[in-house]
PyMOL commands that place a pseudoatom at each C-alpha (Angstrom):
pseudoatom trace, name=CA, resn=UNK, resi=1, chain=A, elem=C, hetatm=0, pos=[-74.638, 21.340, 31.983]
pseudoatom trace, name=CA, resn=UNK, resi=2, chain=A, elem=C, hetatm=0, pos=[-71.579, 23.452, 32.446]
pseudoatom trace, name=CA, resn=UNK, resi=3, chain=A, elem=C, hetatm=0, pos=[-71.511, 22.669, 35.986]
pseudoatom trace, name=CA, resn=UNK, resi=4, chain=A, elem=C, hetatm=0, pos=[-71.768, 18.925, 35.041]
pseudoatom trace, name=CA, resn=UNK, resi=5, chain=A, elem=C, hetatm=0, pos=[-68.481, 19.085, 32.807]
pseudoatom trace, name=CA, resn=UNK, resi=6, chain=A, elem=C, hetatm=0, pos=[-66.904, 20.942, 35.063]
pseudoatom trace, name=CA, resn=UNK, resi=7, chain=A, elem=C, hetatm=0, pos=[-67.750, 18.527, 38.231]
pseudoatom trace, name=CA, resn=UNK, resi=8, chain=A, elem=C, hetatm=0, pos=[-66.486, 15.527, 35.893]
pseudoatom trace, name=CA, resn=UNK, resi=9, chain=A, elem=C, hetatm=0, pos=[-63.220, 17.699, 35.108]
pseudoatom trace, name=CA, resn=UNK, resi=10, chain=A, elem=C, hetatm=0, pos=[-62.642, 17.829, 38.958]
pseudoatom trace, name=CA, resn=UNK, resi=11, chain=A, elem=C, hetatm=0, pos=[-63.057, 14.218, 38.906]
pseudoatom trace, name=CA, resn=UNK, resi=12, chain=A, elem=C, hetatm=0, pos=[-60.058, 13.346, 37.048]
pseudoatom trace, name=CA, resn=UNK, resi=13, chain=A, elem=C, hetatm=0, pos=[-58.396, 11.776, 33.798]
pseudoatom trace, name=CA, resn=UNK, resi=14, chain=A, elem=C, hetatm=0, pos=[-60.289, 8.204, 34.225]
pseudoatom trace, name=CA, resn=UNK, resi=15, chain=A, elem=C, hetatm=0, pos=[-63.556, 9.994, 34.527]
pseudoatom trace, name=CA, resn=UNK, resi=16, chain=A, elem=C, hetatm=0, pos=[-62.619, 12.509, 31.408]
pseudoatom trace, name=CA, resn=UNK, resi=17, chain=A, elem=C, hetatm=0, pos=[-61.626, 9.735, 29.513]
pseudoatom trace, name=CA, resn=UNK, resi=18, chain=A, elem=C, hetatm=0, pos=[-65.326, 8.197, 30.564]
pseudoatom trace, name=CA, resn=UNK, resi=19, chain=A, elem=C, hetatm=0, pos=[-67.050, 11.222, 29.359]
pseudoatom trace, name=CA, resn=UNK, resi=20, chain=A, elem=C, hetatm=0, pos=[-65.417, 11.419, 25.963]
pseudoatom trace, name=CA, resn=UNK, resi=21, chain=A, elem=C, hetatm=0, pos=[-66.015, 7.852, 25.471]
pseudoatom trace, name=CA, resn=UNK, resi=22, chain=A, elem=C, hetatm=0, pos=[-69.635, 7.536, 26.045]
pseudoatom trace, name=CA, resn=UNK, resi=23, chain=A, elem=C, hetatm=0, pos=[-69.779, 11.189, 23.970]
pseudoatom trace, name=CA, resn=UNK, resi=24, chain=A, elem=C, hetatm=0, pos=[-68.392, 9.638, 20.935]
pseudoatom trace, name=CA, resn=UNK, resi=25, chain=A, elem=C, hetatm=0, pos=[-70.467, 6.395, 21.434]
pseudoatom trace, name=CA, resn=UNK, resi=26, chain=A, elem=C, hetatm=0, pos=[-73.727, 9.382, 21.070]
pseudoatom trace, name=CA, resn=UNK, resi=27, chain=A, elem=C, hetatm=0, pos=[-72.452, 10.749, 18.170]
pseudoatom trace, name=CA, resn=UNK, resi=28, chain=A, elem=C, hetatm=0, pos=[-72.249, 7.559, 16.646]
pseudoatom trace, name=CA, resn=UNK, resi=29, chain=A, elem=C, hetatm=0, pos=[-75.341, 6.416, 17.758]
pseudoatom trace, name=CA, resn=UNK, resi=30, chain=A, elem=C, hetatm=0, pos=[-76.723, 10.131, 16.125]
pseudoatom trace, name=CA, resn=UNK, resi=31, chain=A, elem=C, hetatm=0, pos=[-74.463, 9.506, 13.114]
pseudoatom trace, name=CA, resn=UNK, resi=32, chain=A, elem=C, hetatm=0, pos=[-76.410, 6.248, 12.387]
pseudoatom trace, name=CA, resn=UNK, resi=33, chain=A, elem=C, hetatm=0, pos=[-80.078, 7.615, 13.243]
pseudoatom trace, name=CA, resn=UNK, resi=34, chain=A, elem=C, hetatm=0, pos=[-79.002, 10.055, 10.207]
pseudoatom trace, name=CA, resn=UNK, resi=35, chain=A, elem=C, hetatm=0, pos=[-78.271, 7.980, 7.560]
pseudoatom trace, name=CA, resn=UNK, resi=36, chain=A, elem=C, hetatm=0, pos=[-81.181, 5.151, 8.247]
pseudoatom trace, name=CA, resn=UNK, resi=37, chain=A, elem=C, hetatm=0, pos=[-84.321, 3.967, 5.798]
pseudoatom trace, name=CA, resn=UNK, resi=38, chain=A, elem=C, hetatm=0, pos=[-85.410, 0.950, 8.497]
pseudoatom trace, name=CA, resn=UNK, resi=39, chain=A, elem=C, hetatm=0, pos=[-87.449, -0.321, 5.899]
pseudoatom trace, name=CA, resn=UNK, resi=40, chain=A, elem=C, hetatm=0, pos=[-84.821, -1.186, 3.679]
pseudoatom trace, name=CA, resn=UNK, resi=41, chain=A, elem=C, hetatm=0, pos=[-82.809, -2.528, 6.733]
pseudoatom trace, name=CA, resn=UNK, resi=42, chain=A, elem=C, hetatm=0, pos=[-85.305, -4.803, 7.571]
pseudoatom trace, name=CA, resn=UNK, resi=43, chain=A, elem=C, hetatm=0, pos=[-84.669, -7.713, 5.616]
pseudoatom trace, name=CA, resn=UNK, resi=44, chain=A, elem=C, hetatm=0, pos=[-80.852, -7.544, 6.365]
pseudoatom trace, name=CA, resn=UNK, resi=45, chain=A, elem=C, hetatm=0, pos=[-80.125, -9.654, 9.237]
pseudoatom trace, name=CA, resn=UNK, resi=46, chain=A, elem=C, hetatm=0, pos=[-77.939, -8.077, 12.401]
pseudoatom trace, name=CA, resn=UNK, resi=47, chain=A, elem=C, hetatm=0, pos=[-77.613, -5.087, 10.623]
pseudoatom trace, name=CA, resn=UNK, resi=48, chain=A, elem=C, hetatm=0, pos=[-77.980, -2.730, 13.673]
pseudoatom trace, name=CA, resn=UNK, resi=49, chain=A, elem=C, hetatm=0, pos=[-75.433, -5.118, 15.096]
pseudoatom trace, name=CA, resn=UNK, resi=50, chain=A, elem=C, hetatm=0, pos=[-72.839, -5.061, 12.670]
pseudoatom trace, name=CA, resn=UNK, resi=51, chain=A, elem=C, hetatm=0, pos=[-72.616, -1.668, 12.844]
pseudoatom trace, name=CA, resn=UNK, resi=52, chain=A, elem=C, hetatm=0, pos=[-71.750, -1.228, 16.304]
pseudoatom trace, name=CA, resn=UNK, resi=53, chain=A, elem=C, hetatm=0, pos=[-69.280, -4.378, 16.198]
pseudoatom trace, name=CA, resn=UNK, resi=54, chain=A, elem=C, hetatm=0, pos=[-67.146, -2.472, 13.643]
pseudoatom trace, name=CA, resn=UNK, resi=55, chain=A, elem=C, hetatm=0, pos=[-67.372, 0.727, 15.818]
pseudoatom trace, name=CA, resn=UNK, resi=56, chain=A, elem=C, hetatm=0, pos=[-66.089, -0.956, 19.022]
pseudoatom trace, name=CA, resn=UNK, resi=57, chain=A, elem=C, hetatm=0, pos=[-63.614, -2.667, 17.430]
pseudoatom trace, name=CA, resn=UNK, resi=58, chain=A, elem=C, hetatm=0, pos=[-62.783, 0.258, 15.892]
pseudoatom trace, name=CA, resn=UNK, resi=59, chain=A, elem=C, hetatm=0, pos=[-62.743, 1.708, 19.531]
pseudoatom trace, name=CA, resn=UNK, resi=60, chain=A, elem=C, hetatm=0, pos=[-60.856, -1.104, 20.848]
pseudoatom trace, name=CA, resn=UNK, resi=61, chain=A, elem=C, hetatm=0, pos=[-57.984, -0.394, 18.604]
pseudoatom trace, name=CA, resn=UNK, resi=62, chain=A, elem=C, hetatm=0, pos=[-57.134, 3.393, 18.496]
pseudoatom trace, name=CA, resn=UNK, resi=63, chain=A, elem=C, hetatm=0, pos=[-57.659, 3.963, 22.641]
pseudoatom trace, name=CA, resn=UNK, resi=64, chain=A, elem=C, hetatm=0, pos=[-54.841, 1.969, 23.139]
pseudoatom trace, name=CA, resn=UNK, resi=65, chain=A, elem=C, hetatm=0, pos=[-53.010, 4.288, 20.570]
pseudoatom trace, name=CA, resn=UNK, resi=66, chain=A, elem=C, hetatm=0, pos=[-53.877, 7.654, 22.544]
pseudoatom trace, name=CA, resn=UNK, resi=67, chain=A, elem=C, hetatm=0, pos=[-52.573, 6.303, 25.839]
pseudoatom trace, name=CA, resn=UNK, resi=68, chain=A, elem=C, hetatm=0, pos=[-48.955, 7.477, 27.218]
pseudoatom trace, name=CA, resn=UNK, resi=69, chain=A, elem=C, hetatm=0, pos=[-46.449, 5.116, 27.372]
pseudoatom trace, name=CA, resn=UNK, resi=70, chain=A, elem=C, hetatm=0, pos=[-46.902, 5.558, 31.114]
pseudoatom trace, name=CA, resn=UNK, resi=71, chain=A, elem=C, hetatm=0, pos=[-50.167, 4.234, 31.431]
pseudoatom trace, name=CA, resn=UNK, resi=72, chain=A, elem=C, hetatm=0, pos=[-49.133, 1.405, 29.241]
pseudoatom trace, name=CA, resn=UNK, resi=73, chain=A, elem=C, hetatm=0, pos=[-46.233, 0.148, 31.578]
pseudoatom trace, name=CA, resn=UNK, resi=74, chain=A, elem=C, hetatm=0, pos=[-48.640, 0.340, 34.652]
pseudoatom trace, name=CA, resn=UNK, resi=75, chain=A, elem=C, hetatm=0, pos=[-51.592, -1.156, 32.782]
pseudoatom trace, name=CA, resn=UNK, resi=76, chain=A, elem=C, hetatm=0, pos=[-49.809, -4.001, 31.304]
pseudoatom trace, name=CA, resn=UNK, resi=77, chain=A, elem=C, hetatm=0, pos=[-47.756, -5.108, 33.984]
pseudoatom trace, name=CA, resn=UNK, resi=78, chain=A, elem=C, hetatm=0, pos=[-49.722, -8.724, 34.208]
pseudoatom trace, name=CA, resn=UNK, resi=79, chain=A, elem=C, hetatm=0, pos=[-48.547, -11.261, 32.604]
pseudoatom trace, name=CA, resn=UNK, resi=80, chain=A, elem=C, hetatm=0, pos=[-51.971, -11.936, 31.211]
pseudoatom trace, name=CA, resn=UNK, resi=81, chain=A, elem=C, hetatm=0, pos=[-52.718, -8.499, 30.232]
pseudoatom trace, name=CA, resn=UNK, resi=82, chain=A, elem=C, hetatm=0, pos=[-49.127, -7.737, 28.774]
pseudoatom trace, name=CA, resn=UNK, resi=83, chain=A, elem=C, hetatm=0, pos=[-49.759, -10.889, 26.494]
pseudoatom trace, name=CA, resn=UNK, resi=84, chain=A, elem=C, hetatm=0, pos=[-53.075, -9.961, 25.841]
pseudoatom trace, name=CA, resn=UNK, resi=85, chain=A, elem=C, hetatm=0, pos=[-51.750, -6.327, 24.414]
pseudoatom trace, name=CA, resn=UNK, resi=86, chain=A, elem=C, hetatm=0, pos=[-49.023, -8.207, 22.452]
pseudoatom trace, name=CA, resn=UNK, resi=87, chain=A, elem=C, hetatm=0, pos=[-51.372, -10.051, 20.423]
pseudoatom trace, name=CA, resn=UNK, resi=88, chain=A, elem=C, hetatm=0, pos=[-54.378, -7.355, 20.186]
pseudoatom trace, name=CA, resn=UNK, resi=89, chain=A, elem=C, hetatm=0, pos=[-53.238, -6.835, 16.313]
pseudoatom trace, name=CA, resn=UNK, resi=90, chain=A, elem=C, hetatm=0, pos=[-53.860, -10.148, 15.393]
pseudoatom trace, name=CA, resn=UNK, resi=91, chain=A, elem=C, hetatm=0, pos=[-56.897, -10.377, 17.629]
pseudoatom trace, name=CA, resn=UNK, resi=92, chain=A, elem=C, hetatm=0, pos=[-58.391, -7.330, 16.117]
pseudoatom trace, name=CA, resn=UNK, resi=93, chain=A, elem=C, hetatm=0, pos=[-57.082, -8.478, 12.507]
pseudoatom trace, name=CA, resn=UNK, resi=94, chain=A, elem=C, hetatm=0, pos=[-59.380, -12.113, 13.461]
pseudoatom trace, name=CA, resn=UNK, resi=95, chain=A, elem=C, hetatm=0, pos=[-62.107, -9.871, 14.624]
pseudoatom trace, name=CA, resn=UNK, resi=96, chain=A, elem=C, hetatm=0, pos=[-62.346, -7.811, 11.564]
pseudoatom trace, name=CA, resn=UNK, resi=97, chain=A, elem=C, hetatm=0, pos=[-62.323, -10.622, 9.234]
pseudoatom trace, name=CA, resn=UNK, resi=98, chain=A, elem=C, hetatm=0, pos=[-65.413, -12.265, 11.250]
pseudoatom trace, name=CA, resn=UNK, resi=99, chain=A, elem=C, hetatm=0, pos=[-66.935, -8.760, 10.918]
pseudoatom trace, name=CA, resn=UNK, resi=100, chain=A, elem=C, hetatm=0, pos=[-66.511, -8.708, 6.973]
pseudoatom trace, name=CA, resn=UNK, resi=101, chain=A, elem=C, hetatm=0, pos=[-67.865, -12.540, 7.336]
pseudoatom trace, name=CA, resn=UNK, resi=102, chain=A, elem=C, hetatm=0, pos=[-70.445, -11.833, 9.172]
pseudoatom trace, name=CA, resn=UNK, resi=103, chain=A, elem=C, hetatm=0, pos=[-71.997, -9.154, 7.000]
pseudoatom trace, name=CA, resn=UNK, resi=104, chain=A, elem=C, hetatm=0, pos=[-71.146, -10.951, 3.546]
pseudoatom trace, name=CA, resn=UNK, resi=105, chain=A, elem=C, hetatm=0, pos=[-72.983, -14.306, 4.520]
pseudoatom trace, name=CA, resn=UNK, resi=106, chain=A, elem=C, hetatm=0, pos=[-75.921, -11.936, 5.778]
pseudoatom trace, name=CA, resn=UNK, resi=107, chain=A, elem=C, hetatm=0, pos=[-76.493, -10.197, 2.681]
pseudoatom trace, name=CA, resn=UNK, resi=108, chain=A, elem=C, hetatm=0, pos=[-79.472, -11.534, 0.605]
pseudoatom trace, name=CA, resn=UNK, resi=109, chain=A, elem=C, hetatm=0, pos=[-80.432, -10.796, -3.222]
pseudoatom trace, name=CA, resn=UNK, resi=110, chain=A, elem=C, hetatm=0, pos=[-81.744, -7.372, -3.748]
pseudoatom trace, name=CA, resn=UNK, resi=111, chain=A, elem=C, hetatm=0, pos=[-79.672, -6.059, -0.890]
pseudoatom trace, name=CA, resn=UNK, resi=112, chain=A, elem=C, hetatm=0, pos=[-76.667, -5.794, -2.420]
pseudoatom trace, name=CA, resn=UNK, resi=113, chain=A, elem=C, hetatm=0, pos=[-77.070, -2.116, -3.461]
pseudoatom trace, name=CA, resn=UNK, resi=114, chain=A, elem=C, hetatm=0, pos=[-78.335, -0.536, -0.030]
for i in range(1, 114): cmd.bond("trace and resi %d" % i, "trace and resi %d" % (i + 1))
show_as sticks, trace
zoom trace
């Protein structure tokens, strides 16, 4: 396993970035096998998907954040991707909203508590 990290290390920052990416997607994925009575989540409807919509759009907005003002420059020298990253607030804004949508029209009576 050592040897693993350290062969990904060698790799570069893409690859690093890779690894810590699909690391915290695991620890979510853990986080939520924790926490989980799947008899109660049953009757709630997309609730395994729900979950993992907020966490990628969660995702989609701080990774963005980390990145160096270099990176940015390079990355978003399309036009289409430049405009893209000039309206990903109010995309993720719409996104959140349909989450919150989503998981209010899904809930049914005796749910509300769980």
């Amino acid at each position: 396993m050592l040897f693993g990290f350290g062969f990904i290390l060698t790799l570069g920052h893409t690859y690093c970035v890779i690894f810590v990416i699909g690391v915290i997607v695991m620890l979510f994925n853990e986080l939520l096998s924790l926490k989980r009575d799947k008899e109660r989540e049953k009757p709630i409807p997309n609730f395994w998907l729900i979950n993992w919509y907020f966490f990628f759009l969660v995702l989609s907005y701080l990774i963005p954040r980390f990145l160096p003002p270099e990176t940015e420059v390079k990355l978003f020298s399309e036009p289409i991707l430049n405009t893209l990253h000039a309206y990903s607030p109010l995309t993720l804004f719409a996104g959140f909203v349909a989450g919150i949508l989503l998981f209010t029209l899904g809930l049914e009576k005796g749910m509300y508590r769980y």
